[in-house]
C-alpha positions as CSV (number, residue, x, y, z in Angstrom):
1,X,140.3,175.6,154.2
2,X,140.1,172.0,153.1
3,X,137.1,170.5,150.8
4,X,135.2,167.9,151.2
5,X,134.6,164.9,148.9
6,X,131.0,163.7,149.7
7,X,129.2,160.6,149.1
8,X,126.4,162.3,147.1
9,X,123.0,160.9,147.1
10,X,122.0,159.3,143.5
11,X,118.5,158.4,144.1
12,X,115.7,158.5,146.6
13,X,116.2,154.9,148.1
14,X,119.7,155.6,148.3
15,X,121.4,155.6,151.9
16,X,124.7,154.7,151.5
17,X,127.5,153.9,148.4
18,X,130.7,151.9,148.0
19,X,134.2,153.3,147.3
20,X,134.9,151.2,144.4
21,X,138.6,153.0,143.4
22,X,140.4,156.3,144.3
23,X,142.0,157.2,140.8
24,X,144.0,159.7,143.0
25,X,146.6,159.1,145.6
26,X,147.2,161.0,148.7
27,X,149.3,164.4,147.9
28,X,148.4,164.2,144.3
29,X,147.4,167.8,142.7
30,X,144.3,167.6,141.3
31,X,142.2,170.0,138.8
32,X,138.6,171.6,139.7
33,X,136.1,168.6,137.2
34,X,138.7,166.1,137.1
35,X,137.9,162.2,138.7
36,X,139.3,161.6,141.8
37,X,137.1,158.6,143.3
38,X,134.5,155.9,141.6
39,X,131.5,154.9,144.1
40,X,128.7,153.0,143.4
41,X,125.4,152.4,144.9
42,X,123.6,149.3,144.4
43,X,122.3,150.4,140.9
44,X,124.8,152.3,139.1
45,X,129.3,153.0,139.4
46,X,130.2,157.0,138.8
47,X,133.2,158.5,139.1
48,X,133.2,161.4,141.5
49,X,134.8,165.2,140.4
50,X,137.1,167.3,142.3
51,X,135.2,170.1,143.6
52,X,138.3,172.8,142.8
53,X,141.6,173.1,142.4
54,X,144.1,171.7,144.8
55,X,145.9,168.7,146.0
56,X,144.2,165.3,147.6
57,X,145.2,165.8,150.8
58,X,143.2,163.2,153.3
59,X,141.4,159.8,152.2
60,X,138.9,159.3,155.0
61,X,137.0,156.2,153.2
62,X,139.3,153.2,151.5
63,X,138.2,151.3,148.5
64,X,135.4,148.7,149.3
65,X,134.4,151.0,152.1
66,X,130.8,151.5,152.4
67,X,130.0,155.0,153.4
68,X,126.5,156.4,154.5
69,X,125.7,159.8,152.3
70,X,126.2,162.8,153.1
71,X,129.6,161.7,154.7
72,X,133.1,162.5,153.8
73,X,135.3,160.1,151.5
74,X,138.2,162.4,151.2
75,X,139.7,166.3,151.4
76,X,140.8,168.6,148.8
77,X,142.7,171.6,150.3
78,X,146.7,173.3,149.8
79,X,149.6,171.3,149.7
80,X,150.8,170.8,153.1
81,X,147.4,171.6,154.7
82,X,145.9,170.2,157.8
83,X,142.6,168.6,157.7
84,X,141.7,168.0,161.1
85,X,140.4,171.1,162.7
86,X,140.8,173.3,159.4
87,X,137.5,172.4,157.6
88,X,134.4,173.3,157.7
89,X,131.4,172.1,156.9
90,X,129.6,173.1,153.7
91,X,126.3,175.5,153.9
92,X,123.4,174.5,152.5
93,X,123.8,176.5,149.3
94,X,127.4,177.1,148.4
95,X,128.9,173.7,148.5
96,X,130.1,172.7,145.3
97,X,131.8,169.8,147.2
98,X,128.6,168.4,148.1
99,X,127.5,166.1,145.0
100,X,123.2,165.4,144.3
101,X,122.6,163.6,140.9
102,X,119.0,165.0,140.2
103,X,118.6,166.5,137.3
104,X,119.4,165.3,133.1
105,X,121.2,169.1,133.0
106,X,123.7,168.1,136.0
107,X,124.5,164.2,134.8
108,X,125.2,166.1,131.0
109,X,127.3,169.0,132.2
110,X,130.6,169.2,130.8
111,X,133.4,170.0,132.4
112,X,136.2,172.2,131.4
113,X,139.6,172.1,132.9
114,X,142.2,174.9,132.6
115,X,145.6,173.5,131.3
116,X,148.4,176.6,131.5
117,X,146.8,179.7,129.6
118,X,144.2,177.8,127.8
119,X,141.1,175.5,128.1
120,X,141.2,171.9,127.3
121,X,137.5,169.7,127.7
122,X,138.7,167.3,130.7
123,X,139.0,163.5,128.9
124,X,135.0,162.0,129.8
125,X,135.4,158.1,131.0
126,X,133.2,155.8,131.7
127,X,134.1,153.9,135.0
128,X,133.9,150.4,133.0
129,X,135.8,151.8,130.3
130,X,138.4,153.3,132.9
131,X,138.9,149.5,134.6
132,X,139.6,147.9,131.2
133,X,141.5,150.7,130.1
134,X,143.9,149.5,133.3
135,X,143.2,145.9,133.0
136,X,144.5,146.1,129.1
137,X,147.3,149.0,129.8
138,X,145.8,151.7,127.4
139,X,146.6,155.0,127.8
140,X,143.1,156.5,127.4
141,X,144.8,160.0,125.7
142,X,145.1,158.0,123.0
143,X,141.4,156.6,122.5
144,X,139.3,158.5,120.8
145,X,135.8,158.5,122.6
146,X,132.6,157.9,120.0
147,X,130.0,158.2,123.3
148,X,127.9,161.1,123.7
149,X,130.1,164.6,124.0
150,X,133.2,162.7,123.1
151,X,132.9,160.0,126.3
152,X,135.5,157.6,125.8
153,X,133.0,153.9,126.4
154,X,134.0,150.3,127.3
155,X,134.0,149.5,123.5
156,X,136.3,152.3,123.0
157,X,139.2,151.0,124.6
158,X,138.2,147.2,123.6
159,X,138.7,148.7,120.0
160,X,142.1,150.1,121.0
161,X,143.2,147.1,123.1
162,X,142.7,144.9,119.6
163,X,145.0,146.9,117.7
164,X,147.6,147.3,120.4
165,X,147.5,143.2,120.2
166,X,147.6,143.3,116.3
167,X,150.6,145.6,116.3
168,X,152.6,143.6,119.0
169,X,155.4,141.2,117.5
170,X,155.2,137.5,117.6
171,X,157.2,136.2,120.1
172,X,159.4,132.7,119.1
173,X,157.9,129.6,120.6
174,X,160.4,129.0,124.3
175,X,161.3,125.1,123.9
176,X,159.8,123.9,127.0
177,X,162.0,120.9,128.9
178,X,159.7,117.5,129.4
179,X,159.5,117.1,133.4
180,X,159.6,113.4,134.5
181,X,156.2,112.2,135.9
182,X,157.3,110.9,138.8
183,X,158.1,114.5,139.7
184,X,156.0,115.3,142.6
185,X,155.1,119.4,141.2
186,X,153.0,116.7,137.8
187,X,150.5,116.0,140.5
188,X,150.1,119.6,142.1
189,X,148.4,121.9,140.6
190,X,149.1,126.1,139.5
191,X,148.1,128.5,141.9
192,X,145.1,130.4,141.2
193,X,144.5,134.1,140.5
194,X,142.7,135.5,143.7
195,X,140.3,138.6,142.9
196,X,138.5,140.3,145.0
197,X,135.0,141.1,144.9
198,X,133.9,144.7,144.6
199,X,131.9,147.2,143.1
200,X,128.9,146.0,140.8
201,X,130.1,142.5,141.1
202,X,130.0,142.6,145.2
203,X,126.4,144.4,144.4
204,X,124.9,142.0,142.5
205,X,126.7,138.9,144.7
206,X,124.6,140.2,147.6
207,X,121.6,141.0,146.0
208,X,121.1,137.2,144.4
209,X,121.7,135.5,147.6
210,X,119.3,138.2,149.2
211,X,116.8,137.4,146.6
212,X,117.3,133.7,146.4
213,X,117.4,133.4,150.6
214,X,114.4,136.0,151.1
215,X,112.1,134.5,148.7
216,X,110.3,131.3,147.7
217,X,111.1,131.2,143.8
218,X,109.6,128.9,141.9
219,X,109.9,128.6,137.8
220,X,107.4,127.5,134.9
221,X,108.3,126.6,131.4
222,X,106.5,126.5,128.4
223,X,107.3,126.5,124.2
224,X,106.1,129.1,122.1
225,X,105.8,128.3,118.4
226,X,106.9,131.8,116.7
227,X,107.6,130.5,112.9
228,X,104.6,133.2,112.2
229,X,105.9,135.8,114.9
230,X,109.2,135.6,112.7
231,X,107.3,136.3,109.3
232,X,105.3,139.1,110.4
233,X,108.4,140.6,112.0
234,X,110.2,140.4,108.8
235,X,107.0,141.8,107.1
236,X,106.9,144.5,109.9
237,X,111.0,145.5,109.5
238,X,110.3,146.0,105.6
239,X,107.3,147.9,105.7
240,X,108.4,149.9,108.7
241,X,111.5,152.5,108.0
242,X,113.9,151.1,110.1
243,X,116.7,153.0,111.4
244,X,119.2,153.0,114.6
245,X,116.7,153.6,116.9
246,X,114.2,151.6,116.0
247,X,114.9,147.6,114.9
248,X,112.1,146.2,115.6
249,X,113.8,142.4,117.1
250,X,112.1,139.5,118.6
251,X,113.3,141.2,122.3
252,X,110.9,144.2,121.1
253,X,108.1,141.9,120.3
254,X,108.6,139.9,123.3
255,X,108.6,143.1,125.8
256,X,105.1,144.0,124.2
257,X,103.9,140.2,124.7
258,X,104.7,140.6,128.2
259,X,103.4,144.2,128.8
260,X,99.7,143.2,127.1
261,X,99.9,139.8,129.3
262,X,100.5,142.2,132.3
263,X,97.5,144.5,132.0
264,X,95.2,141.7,132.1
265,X,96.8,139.6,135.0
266,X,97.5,142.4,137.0
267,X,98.8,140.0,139.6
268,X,102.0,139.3,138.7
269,X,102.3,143.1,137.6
270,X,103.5,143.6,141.6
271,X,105.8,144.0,144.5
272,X,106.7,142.2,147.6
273,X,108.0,144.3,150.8
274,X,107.3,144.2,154.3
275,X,104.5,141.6,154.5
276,X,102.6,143.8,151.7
277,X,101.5,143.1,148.2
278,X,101.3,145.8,146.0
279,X,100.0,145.7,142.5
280,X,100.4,148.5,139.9
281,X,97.8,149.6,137.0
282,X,100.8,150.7,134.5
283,X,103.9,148.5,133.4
284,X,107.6,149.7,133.9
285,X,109.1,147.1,132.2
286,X,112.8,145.9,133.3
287,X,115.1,145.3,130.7
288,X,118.5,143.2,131.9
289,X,121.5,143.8,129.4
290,X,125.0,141.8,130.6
291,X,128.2,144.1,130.9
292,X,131.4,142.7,131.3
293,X,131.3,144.3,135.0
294,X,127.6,142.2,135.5
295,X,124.2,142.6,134.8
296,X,122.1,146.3,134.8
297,X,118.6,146.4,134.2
298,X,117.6,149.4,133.1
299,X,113.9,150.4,133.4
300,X,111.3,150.9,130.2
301,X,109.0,153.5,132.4
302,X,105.2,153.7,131.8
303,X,105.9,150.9,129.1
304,X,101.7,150.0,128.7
305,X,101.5,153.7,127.0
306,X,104.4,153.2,124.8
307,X,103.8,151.6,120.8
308,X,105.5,148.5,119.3
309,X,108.2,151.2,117.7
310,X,108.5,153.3,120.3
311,X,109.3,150.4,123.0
312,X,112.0,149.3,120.5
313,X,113.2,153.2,120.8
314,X,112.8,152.6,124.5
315,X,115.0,149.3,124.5
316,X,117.5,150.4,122.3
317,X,118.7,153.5,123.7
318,X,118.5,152.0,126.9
319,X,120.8,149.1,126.1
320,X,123.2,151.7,124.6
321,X,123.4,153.8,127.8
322,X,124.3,151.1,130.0
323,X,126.9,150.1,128.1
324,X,128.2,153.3,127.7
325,X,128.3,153.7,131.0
326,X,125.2,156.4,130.7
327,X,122.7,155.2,133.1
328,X,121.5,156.9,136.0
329,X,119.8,155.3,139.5
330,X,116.2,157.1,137.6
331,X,116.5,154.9,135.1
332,X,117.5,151.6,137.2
333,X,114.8,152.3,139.5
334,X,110.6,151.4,139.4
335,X,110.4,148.1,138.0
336,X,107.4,146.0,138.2
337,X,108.3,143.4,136.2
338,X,111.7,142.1,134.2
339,X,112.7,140.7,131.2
340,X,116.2,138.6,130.8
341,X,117.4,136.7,127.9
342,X,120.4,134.0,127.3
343,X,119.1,133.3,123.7
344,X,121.7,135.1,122.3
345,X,124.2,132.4,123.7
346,X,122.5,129.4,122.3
347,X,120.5,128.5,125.5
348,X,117.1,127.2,126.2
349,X,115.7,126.9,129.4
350,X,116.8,128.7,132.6
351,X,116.6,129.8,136.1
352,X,116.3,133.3,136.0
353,X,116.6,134.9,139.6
354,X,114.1,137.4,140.7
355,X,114.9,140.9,140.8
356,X,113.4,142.0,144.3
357,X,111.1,143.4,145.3
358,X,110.0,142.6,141.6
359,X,107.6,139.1,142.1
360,X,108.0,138.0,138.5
361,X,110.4,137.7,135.6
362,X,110.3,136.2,132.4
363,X,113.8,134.2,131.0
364,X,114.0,134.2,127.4
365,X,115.9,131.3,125.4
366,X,117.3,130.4,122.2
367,X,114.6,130.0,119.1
368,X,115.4,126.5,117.8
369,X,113.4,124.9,114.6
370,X,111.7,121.3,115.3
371,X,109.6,119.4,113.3
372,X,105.6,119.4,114.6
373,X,102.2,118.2,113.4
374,X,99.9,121.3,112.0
375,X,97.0,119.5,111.0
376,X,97.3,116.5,109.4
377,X,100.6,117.6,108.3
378,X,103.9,117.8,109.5
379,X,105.8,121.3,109.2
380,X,109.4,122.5,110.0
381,X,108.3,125.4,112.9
382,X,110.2,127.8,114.9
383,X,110.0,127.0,118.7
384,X,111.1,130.0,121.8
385,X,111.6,128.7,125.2
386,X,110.3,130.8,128.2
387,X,110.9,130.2,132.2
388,X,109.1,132.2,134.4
389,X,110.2,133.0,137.4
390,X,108.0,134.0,140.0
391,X,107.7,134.6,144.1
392,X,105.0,131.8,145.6
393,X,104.6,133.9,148.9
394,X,102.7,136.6,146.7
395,X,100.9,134.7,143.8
396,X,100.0,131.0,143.6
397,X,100.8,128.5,140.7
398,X,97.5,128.9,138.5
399,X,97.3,132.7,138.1
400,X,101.3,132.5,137.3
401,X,100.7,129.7,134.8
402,X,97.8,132.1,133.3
403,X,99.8,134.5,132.8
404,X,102.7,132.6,131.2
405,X,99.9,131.1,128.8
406,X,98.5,134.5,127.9
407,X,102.3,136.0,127.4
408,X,102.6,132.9,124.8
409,X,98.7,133.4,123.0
410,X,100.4,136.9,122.6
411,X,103.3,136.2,120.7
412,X,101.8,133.2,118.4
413,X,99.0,135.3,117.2
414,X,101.7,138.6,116.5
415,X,98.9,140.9,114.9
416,X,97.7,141.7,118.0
417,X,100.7,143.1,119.5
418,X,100.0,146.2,117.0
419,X,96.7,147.1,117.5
């Protein structure tokens, strides 16, 4: 009797996913725990397990399909075996084939699979690490995984791709004939790679022009002078014991800024859905890291109860899990308000695009030192640019420029972000 593959449901707003790749092919054998198919949902890619033993035997969703849950993408069943009219549908208890990511125990279980007599842990893959992995032509047996329980990650195979390169020979330079310019191909130019749009990058296509068509975004700027921000933070880093998880970085100080600024302008702490405002006592603070795939924003929960050190915690490991691949739709989901940053590539002001039904977020620049009057005198200062982002439909200029202002009064007078 045939198995199905199901779109399992990874969150409570989910109702339907994407088949991103089948890293099977029709009549392949497959092992019970190994990857036959990556979905995604419009948070988060995962590769999907073979329910048992057997061998792929129908593909009932293609790649860029989008398929409602609870619906079969594929069959697992005998070699040679029929799936119309031969399967039936799993009971509510025993289905292994049905897939529901709730609980931390069933997103960490590992695997085994059985290899002849003996038992060899299946190889653990991130879905971004698998797509280089095929982009760069790495075998991933040879990549040794440092993620959590030996989970081979993105910067795994990066690692592996650099040393192939190293190790490759260096080709002699091809003497290249001159054309003549009146030839008519001068003028025309090469043809273009064509790429098609899917997965995370089809997600997050739609879901800009769906913000930026839906809502009426408008965007404030304003300088913060942080040359004292930067001195406590380096009194902070070497009077607090710093260690992997904890780094204490302008981002951290930032977040905290923004979290304070938040409880008293409740306001802009809100959503916008279906006509309705609503506008939340506690702070789950968005955090967007870029991936080579696009941008995640995993979500700091119940961030106003949280310290300076343990929001850098917070941060940290959550950065790390998206780029390892880690994250699950629980921790993409709930955000009331967002953070994104482009300092780190030298620039200043920007548009940052709001993150629906989110009504606010705040872009971070590039600190740059300027000269400016203090006094009588004129000092060499540190300057950070901020652009806020925010929807006009659910909160007018003023109380958006209020809240900007306190987020700045925050961060030049530091202390206060600790007590």
């Amino acid at each position: 009797m045939a198995t199905e593959i199901i779109m399992p449901k990874m969150g409570m707003g989910m109702e339907e996913g994407t088949v991103v790749e089948w890293l099977k092919h029709k009549g392949e054998p497959v092992k019970k725990g190994e990857s036959v198919v990556s979905i995604s949902s419009d948070k988060i890619e995962k590769d999907l397990e073979a329910p048992e033993d057997g061998v792929l035997i129908g593909i009932e969703a293609e790649e860029d399909a989008v398929v409602p849950i609870g619906q079969a993408l594929g069959y697992i069943g005998r070699e040679g075996e029929s799936v119309r009219g031969d399967t039936a549908a799993p009971d509510k208890e025993g289905a292994s084939s049905v897939q529901t990511i709730e609980t931390k125990e069933d997103r960490a279980a590992v695997v085994a699979e059985i290899v002849g007599d003996g038992v060899q842990p299946r190889l653990r893959v991130s879905p971004a690490a698998r797509k280089l992995a095929r982009t760069e032509k790495i075998d991933l047996k040879t990549v040794k995984g440092t993620g959590p329980l030996g989970r081979i990650t993105k910067a795994d195979v990066a690692a592996a791709a650099d040393e192939q390169k190293n190790r490759l020979p260096v080709q002699p330079a091809t003497l290249i004939k001159e054309k003549s310019v009146t030839e008519s191909s001068a003028a025309v130019p090469d043809k273009g790679t064509a790429r098609k749009v899917t997965g995370m990058r089809k997600v997050i296509a739609q879901r800009m022009y769906d913000s930026l068509q839906q809502t009426a975004q408008l965007t404030l700027q304003t300088t913060v002078d942080v040359t004292d921000l930067l001195a406590f933070q380096k009194t902070a880093r070497e009077a607090y014991p710093i260690d992997d998880e904890v780094r204490l970085t302008i981002t951290d100080f930032i977040a905290k800024a923004v979290i304070n600024a938040l409880l008293v302008h409740k306001e802009m702490n809100s959503t916008y859905s279906d006509n309705t405002i609503t506008t939340y006592d506690g702070v789950s603070l968005g955090i967007a890291v870029a991936l080579a795939e696009g941008l995640v924003v995993p979500v700091i929960q119940d961030a106003d109860k949280k310290s300076l050190s343990a929001i850098s915690r917070e941060i940290r490991k959550a950065s790390r899990a998206a780029r390892e691949g880690r994250l699950d739709t629980l921790q993409l989901t709930g955000s009331t308000f967002s953070i994104t940053s482009l300092g780190t590539y030298g620039i200043g002001f920007f548009t940052p695009v709001l993150n629906p039904p989110e009504i606010g977020i705040l872009g971070v620049g590039t600190i740059s030192e300027q000269p400016a009057y203090i006094g009588a005198d004129i000092q060499k200062r540190s300057f950070l640019p901020l652009s806020l982002t925010f929807d006009h439909r659910a909160i007018d200029g003023a109380p958006a420029a209020e809240f900007l202002a306190a987020v700045k009064a925050n961060l030049e007078a530091p202390f206060t972000l600790v007590l």
